[in-house]
N, CA, C, O and CB atoms as a CASP TS submission, in Angstrom:
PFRMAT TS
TARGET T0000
AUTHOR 0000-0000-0000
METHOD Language model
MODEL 1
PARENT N/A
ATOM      1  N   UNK     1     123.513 193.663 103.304  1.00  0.00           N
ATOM      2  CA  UNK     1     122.298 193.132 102.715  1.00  0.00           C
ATOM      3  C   UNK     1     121.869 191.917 103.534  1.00  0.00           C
ATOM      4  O   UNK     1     122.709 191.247 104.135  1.00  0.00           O
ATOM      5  CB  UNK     1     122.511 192.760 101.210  1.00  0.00           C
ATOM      6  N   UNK     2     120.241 191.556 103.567  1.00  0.00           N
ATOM      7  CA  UNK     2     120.215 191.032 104.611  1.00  0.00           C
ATOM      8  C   UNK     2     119.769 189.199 104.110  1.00  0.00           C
ATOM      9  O   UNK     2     118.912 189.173 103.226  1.00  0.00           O
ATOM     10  CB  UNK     2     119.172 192.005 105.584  1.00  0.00           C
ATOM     11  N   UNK     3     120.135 188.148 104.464  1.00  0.00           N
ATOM     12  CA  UNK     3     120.075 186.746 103.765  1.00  0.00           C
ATOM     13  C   UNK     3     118.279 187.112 103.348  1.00  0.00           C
ATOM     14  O   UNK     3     118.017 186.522 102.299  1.00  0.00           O
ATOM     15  CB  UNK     3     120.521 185.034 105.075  1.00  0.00           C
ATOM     16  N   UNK     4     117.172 187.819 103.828  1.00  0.00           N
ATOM     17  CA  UNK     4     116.105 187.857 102.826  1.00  0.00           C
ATOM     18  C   UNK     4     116.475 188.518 101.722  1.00  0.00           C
ATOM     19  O   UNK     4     116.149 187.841 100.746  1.00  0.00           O
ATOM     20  CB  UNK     4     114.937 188.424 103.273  1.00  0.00           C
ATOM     21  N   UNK     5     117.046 189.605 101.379  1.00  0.00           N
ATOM     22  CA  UNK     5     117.181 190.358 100.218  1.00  0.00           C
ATOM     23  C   UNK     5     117.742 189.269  99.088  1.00  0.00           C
ATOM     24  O   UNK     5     117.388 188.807  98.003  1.00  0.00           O
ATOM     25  CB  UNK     5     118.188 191.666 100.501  1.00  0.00           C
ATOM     26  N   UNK     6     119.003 189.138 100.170  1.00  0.00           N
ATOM     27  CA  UNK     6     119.935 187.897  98.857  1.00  0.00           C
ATOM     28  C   UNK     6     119.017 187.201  98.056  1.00  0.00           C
ATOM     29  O   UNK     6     118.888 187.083  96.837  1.00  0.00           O
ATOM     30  CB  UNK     6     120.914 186.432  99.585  1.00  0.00           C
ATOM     31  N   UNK     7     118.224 186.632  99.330  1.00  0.00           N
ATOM     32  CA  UNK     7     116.932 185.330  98.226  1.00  0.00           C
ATOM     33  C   UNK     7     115.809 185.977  97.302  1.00  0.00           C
ATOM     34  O   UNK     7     115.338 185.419  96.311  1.00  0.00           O
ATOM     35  CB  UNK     7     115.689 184.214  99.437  1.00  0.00           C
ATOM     36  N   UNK     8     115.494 187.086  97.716  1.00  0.00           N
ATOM     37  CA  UNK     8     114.674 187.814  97.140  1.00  0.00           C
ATOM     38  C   UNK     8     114.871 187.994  95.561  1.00  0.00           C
ATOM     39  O   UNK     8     114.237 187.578  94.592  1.00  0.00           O
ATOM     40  CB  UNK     8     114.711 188.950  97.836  1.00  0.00           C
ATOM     41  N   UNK     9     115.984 188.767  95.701  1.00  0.00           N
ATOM     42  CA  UNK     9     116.775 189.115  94.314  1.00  0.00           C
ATOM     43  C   UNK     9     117.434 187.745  93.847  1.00  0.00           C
ATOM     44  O   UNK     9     117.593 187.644  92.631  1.00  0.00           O
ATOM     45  CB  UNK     9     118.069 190.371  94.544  1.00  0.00           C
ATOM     46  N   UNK    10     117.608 187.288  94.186  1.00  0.00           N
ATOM     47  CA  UNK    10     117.662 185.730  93.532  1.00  0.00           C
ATOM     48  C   UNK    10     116.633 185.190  92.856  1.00  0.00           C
ATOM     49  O   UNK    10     116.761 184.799  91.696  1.00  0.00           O
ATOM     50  CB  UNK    10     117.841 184.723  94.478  1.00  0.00           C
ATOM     51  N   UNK    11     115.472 185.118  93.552  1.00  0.00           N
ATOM     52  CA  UNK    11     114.425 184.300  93.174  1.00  0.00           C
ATOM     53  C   UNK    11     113.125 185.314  92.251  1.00  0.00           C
ATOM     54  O   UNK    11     111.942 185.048  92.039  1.00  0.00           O
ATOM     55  CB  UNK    11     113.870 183.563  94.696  1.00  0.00           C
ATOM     56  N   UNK    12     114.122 186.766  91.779  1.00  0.00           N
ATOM     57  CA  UNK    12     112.966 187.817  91.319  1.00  0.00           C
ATOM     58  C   UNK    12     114.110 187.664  90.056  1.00  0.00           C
ATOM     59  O   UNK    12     113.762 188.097  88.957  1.00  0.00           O
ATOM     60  CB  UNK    12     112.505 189.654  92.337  1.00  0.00           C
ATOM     61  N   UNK    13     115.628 186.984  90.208  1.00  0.00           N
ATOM     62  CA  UNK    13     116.255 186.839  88.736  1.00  0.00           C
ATOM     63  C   UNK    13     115.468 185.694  87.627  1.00  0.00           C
ATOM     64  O   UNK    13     114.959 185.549  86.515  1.00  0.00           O
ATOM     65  CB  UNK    13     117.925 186.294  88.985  1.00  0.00           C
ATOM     66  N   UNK    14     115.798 185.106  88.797  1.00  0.00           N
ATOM     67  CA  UNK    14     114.660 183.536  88.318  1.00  0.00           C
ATOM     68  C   UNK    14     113.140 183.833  87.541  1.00  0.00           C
ATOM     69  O   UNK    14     112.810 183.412  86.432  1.00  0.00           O
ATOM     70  CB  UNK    14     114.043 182.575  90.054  1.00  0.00           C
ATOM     71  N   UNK    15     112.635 184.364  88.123  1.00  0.00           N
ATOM     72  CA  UNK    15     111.246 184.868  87.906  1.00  0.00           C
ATOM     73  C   UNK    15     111.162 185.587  86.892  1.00  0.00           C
ATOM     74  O   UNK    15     110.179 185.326  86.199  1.00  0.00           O
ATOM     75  CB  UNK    15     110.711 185.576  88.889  1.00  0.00           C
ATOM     76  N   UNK    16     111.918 186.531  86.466  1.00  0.00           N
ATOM     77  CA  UNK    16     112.443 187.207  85.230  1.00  0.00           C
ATOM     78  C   UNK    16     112.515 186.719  84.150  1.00  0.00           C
ATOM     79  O   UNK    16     111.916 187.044  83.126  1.00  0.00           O
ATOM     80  CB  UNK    16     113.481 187.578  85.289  1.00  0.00           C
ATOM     81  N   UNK    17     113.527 185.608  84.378  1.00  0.00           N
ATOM     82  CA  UNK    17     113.959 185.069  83.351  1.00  0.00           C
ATOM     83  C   UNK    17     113.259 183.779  82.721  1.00  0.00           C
ATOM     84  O   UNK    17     113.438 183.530  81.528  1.00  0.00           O
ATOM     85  CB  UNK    17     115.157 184.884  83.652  1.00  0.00           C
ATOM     86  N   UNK    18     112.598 183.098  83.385  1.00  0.00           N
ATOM     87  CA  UNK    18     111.298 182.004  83.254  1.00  0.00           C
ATOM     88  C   UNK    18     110.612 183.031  82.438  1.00  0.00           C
ATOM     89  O   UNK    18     110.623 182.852  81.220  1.00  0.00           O
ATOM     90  CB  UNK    18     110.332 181.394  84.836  1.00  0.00           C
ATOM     91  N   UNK    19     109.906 184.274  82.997  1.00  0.00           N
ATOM     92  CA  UNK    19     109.177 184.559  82.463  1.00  0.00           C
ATOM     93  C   UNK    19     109.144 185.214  81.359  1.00  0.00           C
ATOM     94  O   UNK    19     108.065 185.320  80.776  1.00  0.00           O
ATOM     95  CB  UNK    19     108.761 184.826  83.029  1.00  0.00           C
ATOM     96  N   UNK    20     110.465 185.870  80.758  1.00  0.00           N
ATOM     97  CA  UNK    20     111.187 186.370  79.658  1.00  0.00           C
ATOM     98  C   UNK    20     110.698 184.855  78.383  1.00  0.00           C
ATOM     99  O   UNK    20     110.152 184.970  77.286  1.00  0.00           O
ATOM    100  CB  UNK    20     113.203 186.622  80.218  1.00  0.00           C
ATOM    101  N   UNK    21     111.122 183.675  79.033  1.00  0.00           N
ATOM    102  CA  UNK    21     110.857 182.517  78.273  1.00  0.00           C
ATOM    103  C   UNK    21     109.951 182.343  77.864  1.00  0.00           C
ATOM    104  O   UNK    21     109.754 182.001  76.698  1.00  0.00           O
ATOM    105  CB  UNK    21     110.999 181.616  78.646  1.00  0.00           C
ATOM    106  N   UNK    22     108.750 182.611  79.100  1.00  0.00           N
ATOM    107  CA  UNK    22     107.476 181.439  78.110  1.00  0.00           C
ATOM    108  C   UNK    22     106.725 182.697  77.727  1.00  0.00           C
ATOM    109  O   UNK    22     105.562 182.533  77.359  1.00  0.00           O
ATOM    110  CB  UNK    22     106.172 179.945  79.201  1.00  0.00           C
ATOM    111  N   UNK    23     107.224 183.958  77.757  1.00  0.00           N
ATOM    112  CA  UNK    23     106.768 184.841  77.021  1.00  0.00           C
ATOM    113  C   UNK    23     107.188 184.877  75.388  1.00  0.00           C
ATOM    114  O   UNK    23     106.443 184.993  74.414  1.00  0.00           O
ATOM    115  CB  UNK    23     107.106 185.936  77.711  1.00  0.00           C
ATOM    116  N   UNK    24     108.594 184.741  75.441  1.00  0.00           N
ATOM    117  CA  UNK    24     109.260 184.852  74.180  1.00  0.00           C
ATOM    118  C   UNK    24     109.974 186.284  73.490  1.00  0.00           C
ATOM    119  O   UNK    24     110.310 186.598  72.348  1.00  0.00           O
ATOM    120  CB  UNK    24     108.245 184.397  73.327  1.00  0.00           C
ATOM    121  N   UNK    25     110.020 187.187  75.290  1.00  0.00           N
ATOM    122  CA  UNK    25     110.769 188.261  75.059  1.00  0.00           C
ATOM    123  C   UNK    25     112.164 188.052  75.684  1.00  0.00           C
ATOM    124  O   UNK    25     112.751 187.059  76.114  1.00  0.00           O
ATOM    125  CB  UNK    25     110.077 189.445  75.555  1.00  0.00           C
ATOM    126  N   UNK    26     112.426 189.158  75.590  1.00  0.00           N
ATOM    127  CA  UNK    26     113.804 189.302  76.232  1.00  0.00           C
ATOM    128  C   UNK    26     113.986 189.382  77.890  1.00  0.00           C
ATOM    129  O   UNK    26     113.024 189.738  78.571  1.00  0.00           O
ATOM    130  CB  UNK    26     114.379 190.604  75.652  1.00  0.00           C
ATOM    131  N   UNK    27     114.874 189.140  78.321  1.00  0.00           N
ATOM    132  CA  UNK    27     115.077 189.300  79.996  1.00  0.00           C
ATOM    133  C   UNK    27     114.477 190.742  80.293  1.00  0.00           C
ATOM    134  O   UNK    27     113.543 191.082  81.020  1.00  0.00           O
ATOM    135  CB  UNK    27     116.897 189.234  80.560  1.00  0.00           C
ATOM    136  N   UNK    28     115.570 191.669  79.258  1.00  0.00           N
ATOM    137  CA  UNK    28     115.099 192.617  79.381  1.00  0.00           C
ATOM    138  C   UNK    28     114.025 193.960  79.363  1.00  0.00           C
ATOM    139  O   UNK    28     113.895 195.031  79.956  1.00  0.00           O
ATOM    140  CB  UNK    28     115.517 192.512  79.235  1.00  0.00           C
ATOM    141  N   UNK    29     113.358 193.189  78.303  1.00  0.00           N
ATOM    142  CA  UNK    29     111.980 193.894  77.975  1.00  0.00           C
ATOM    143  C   UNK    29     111.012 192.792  79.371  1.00  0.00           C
ATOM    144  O   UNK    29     110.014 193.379  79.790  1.00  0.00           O
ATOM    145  CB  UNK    29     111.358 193.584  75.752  1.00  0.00           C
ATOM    146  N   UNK    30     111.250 191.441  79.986  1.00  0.00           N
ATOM    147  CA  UNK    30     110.613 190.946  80.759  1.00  0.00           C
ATOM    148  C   UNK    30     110.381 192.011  82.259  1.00  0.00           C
ATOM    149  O   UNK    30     109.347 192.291  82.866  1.00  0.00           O
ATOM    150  CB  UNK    30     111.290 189.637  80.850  1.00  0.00           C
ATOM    151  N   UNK    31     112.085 192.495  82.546  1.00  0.00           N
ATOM    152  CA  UNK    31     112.361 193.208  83.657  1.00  0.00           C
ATOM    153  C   UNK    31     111.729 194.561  83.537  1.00  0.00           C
ATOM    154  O   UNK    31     111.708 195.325  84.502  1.00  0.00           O
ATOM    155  CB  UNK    31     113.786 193.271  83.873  1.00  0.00           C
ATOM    156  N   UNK    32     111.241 194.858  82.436  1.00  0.00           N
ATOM    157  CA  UNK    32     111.071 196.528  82.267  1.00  0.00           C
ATOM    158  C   UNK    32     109.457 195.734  81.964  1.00  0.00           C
ATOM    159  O   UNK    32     108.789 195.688  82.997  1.00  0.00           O
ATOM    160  CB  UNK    32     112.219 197.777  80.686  1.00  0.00           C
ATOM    161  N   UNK    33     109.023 195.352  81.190  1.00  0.00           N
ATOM    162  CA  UNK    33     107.377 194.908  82.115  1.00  0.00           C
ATOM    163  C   UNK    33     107.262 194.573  83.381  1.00  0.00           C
ATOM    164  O   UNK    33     106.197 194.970  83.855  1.00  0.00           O
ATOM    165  CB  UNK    33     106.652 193.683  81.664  1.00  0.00           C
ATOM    166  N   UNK    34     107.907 194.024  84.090  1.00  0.00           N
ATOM    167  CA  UNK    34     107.208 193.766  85.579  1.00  0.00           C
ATOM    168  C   UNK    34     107.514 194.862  85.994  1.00  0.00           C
ATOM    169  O   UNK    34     106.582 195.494  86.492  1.00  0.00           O
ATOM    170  CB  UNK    34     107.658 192.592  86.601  1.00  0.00           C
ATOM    171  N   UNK    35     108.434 195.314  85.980  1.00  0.00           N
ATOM    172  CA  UNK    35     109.063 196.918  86.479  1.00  0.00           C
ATOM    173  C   UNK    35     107.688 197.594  86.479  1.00  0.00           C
ATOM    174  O   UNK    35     107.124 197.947  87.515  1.00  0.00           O
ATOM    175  CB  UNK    35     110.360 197.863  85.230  1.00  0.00           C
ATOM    176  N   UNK    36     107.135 197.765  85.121  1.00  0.00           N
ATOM    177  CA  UNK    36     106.284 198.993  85.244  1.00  0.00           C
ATOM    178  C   UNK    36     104.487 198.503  85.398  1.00  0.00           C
ATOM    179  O   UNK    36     103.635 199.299  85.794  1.00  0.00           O
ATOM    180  CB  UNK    36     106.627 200.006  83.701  1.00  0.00           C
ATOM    181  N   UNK    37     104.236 197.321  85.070  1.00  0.00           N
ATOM    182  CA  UNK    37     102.990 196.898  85.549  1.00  0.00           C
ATOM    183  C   UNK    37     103.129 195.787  87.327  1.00  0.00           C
ATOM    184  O   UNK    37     102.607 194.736  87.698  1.00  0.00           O
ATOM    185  CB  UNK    37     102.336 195.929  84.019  1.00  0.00           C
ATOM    186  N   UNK    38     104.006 196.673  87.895  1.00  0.00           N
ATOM    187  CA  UNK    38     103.991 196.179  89.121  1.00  0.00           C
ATOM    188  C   UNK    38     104.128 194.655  89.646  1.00  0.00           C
ATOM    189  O   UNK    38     103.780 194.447  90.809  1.00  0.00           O
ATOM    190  CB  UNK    38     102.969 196.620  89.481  1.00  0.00           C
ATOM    191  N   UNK    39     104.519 193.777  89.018  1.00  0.00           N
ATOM    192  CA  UNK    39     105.223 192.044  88.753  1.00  0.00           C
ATOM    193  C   UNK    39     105.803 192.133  90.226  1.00  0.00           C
ATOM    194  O   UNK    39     105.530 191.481  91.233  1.00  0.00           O
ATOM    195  CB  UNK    39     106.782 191.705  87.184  1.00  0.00           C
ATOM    196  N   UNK    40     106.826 193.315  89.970  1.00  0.00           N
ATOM    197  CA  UNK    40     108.418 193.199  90.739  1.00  0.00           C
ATOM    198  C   UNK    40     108.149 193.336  92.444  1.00  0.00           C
ATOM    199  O   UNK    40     108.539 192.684  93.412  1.00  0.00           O
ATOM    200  CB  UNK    40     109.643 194.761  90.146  1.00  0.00           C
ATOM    201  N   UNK    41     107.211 194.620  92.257  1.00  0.00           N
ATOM    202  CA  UNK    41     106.461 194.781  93.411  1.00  0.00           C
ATOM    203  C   UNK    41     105.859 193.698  94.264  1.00  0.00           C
ATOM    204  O   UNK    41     106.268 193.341  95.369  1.00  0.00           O
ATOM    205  CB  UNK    41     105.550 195.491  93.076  1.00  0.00           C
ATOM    206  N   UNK    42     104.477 193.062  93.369  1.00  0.00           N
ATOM    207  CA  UNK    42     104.195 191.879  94.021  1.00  0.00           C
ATOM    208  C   UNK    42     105.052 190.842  94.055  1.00  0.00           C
ATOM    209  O   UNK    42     104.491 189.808  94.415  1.00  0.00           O
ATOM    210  CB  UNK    42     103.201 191.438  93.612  1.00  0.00           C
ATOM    211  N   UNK    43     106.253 190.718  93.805  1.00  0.00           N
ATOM    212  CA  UNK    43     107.020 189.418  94.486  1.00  0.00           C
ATOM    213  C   UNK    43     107.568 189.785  95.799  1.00  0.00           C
ATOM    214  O   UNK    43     107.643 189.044  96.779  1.00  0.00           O
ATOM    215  CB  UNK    43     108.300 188.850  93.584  1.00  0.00           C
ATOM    216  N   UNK    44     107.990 191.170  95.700  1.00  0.00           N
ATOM    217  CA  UNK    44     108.535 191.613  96.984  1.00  0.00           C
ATOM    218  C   UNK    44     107.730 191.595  98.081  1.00  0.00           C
ATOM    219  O   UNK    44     108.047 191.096  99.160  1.00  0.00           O
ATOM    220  CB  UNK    44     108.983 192.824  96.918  1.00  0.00           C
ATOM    221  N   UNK    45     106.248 192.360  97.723  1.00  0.00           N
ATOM    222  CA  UNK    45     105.691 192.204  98.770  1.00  0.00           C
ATOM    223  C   UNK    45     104.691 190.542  98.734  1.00  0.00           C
ATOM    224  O   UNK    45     103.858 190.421  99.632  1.00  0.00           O
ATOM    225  CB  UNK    45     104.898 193.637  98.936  1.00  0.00           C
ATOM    226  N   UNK    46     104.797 189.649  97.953  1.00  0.00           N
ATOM    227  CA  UNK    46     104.350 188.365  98.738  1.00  0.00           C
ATOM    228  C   UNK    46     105.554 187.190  98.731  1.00  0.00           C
ATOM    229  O   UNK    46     105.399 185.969  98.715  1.00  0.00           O
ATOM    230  CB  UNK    46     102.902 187.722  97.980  1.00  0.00           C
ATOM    231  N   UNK    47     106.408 187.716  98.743  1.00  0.00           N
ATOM    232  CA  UNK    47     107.738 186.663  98.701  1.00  0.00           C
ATOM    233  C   UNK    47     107.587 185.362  99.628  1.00  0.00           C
ATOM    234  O   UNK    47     107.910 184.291  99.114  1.00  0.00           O
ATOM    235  CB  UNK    47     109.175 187.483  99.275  1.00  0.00           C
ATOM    236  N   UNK    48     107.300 185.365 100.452  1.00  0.00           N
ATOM    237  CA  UNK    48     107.432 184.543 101.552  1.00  0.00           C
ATOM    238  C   UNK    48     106.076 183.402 101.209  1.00  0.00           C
ATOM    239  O   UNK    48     106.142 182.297 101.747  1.00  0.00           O
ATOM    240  CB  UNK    48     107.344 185.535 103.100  1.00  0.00           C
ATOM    241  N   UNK    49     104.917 183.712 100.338  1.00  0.00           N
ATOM    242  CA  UNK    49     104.354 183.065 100.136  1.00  0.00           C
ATOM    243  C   UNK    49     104.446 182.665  98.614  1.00  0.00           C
ATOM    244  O   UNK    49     103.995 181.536  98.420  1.00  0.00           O
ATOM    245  CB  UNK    49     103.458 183.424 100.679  1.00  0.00           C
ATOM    246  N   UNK    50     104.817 183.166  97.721  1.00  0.00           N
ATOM    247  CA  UNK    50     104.668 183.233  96.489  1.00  0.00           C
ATOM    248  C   UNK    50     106.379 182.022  95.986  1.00  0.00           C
ATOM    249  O   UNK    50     106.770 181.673  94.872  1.00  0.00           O
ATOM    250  CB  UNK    50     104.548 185.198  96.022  1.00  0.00           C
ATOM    251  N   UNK    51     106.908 181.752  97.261  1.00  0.00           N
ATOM    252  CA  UNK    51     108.497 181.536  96.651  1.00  0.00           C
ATOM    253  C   UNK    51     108.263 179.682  96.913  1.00  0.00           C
ATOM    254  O   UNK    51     109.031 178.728  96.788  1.00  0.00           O
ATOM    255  CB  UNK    51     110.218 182.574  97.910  1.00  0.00           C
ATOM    256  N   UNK    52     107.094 179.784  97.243  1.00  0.00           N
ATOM    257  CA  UNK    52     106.755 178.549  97.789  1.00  0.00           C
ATOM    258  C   UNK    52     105.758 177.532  97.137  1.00  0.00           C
ATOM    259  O   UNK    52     105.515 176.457  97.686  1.00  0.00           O
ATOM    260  CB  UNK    52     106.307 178.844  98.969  1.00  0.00           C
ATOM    261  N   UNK    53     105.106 177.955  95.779  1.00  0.00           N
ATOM    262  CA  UNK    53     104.599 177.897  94.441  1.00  0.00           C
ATOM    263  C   UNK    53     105.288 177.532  93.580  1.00  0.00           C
ATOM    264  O   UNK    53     106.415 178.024  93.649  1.00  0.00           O
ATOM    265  CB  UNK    53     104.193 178.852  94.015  1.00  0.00           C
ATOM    266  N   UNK    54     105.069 176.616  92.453  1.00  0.00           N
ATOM    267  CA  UNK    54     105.761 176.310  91.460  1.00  0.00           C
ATOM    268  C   UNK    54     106.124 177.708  90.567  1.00  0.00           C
ATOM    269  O   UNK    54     105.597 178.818  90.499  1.00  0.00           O
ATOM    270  CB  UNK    54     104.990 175.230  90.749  1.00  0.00           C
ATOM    271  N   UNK    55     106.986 177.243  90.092  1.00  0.00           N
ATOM    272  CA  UNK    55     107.506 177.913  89.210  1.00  0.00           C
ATOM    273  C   UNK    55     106.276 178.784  88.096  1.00  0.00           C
ATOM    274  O   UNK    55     105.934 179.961  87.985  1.00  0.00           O
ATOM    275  CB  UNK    55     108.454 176.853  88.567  1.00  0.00           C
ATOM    276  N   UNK    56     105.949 177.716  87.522  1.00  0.00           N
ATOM    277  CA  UNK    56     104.836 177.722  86.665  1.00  0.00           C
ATOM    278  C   UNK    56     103.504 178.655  87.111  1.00  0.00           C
ATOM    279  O   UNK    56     102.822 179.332  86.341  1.00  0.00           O
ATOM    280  CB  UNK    56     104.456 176.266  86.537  1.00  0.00           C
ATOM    281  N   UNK    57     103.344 178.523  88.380  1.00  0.00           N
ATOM    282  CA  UNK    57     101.935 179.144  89.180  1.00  0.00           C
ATOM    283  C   UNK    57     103.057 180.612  89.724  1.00  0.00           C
ATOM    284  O   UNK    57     102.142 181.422  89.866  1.00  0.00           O
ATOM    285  CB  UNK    57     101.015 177.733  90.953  1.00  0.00           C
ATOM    286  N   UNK    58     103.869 181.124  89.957  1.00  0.00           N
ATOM    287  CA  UNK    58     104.731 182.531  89.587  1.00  0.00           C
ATOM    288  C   UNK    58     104.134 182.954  88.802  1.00  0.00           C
ATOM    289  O   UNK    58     103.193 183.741  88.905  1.00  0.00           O
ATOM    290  CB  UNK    58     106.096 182.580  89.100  1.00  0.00           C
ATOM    291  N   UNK    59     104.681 182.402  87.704  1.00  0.00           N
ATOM    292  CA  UNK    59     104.624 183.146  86.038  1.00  0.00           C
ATOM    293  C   UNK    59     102.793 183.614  85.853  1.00  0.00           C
ATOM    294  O   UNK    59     102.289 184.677  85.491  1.00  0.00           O
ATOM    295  CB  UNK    59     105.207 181.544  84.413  1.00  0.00           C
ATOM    296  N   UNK    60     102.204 182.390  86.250  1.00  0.00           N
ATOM    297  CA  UNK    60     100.434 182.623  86.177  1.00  0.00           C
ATOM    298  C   UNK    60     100.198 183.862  86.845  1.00  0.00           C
ATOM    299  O   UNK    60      99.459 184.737  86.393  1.00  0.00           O
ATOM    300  CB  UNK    60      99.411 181.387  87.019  1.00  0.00           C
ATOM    301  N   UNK    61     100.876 183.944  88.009  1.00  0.00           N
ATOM    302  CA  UNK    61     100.392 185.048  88.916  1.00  0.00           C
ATOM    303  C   UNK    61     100.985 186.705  88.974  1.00  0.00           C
ATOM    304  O   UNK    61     100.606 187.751  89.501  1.00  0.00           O
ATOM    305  CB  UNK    61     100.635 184.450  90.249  1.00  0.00           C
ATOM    306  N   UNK    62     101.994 186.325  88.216  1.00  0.00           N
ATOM    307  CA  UNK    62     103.145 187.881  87.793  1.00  0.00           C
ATOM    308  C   UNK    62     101.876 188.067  86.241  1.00  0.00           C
ATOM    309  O   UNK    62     101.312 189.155  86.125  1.00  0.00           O
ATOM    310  CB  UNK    62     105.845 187.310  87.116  1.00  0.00           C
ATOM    311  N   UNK    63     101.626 187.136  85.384  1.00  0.00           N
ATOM    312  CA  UNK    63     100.664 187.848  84.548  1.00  0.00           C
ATOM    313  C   UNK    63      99.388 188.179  84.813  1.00  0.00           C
ATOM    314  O   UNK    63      98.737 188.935  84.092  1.00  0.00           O
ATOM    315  CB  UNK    63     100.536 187.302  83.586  1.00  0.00           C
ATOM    316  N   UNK    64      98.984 187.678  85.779  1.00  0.00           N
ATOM    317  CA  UNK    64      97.533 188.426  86.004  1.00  0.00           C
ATOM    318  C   UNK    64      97.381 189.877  86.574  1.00  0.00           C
ATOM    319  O   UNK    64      96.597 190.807  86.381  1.00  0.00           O
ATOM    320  CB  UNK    64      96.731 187.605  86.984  1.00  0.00           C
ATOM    321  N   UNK    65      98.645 189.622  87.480  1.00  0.00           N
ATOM    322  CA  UNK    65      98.659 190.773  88.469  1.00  0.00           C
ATOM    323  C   UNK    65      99.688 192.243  87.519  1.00  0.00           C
ATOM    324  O   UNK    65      99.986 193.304  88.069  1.00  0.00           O
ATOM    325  CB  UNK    65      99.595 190.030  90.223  1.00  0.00           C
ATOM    326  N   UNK    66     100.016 191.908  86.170  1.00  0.00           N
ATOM    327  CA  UNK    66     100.333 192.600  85.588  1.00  0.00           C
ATOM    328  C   UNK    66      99.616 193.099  84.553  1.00  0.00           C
ATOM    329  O   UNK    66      99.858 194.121  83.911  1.00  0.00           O
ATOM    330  CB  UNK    66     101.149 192.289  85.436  1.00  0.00           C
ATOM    331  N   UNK    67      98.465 192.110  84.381  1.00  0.00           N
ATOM    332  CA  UNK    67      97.190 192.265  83.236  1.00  0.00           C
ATOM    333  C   UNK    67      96.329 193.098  84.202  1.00  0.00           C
ATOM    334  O   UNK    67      95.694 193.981  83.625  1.00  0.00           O
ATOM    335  CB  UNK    67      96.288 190.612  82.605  1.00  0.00           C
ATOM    336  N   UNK    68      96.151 193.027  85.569  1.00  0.00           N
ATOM    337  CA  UNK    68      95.490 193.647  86.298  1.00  0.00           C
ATOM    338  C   UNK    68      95.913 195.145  86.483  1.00  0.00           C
ATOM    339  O   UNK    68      95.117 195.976  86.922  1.00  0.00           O
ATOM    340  CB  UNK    68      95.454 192.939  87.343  1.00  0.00           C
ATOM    341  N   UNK    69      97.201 195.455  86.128  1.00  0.00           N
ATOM    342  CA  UNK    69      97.970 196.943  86.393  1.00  0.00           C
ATOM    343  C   UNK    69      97.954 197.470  84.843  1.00  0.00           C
ATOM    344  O   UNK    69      98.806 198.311  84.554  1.00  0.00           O
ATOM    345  CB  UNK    69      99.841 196.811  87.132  1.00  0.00           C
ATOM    346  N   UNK    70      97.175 197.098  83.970  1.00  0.00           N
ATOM    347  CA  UNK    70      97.463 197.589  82.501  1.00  0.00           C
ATOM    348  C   UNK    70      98.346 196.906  81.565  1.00  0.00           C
ATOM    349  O   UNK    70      98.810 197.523  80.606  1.00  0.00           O
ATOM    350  CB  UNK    70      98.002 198.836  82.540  1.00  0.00           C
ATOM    351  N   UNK    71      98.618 195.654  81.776  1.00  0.00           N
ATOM    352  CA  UNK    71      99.949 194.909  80.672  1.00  0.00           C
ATOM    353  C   UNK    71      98.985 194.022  80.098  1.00  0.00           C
ATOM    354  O   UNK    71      98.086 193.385  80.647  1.00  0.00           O
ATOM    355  CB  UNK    71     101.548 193.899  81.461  1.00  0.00           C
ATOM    356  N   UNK    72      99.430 194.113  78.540  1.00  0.00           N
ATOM    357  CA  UNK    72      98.857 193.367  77.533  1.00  0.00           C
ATOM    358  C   UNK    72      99.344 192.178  77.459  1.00  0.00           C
ATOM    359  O   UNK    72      98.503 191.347  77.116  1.00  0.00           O
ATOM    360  CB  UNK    72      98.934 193.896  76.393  1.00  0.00           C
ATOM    361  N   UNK    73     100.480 191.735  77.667  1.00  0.00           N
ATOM    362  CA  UNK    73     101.065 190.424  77.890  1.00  0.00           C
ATOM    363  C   UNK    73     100.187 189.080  78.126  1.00  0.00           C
ATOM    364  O   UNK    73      99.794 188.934  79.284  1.00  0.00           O
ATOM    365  CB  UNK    73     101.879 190.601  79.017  1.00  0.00           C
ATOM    366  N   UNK    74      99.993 188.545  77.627  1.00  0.00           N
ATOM    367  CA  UNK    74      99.202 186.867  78.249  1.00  0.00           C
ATOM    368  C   UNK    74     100.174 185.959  78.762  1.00  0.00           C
ATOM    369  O   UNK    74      99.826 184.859  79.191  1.00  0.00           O
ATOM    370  CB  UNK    74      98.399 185.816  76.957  1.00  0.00           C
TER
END
């Protein structure tokens, strides 16, 4: 595995789990929404810019771009 993946999946646990929070679901119902309104996707493919954003401006941008793929979530 290559030191990007490591950080990747590191920083998509993180992202998960913040966002599990200020949602007020579970990790797991968090991981199975980004999973399927595409969250998981866009971190992977903008990692390099997106890892470099607060925390806070993540979470803004995993819900739009998941409100944008069909997720009811705010």
């Amino acid at each position: 595995m290559s030191e990007r993946e490591i950080k990747l999946i590191d920083y998509m646990v993180i992202c998960i789990s913040e966002f599990a929070k200020k949602k007020g679901i579970s990790k797991k119902d968090a991981y199975n929404y980004l999973k399927e309104f595409k969250g998981l996707e866009f971190l992977d493919e903008c990692y390099e810019a997106e890892h470099t954003v607060s925390l806070n401006d993540a979470i803004e941008d995993l819900t739009g771009i998941c409100k944008g793929n069909g997720g009811t979530i705010e």
